[in-house]
Phi, psi and omega in degrees: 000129173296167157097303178281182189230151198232162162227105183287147194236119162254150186244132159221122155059030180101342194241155157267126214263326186207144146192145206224163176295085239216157172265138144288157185238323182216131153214132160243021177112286213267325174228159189230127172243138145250186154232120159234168187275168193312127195275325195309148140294138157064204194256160185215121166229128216263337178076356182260323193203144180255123153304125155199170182310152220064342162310141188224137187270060195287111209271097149276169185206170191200149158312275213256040169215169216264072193182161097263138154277108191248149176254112178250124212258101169280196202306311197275352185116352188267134177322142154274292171178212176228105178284088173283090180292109187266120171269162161274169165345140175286150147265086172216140174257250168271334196236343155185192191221140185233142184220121146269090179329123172267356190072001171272134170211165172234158191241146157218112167312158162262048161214350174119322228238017133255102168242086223244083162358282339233150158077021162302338177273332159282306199313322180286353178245022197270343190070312217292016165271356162272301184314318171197089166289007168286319189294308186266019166274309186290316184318328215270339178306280197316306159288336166289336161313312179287321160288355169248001159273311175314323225270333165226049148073008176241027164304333183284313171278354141332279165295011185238000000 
């Protein structure tokens, strides 16, 4: 059902890393998108992109992929782009979605003309190719899909 707020929760290594308030906008079972504003204190500058307040955040999340996709959204309206979290499967019920973070993430301007590897260097100092090389085997799967859906502009038909 749309329309109600929900509570996201992101996970790393066990801890809860963040967690904020979000509107639904869709769940259909397998995926659930919100919308929330920027969760953060203050500005976050990424040197590609800045988060910063007001910024609004449109979320999928999925059952069954190794992944999430947020549409970032500034104050005015205008696309940033698209920030891509690599996860294991969303967990979610009535009442919110807990995402466990692989540290792995992609970046795609919203023209395209960017497509950006990042944190490949904590995943690799993260152990989890020891601890569950299954986890980090899908983790590694999962961006390379997503860097090739950036890379041809179809990163965007995800959320809809």
């Amino acid at each position: 059902m749309s329309g109600r707020s929900v509570e996201v929760t992101l996970t790393k290594a066990g801890r809860t890393k963040i967690r904020y308030p979000a509107e639904v906008l869709t769940e259909d079972g397998a995926r659930l998108s919100v919308r929330a504003p920027w969760a953060a204190e203050g500005v976050r500058d990424f040197g590609f992109v800045r988060f910063e307040p007001g910024d609004v955040f449109v979320e999928h999340y999925w059952r069954d992929r190794w992944f999430t996709v947020k549409e970032v959204w500034s104050a005015d309206g205008a696309l940033k782009g698209w920030y891509c979290d690599i996860t294991r499967p969303a967990v979610f019920d009535g009442s919110g979605v807990v995402i466990e973070d692989l540290d792995l993430d992609l970046w795609v301007s919203a023209d395209g003309s960017e497509v950006l590897r990042l944190d490949e260097d904590e995943f690799a100092a993260s152990g989890l190719t020891a601890s569950d090389p299954e986890a980090a085997a899908r983790a590694v799967v999962a961006l390379d899909e997503l860097e090739v859906l950036g890379r041809e502009g179809l990163i965007e038909l995800l959320g809809r």
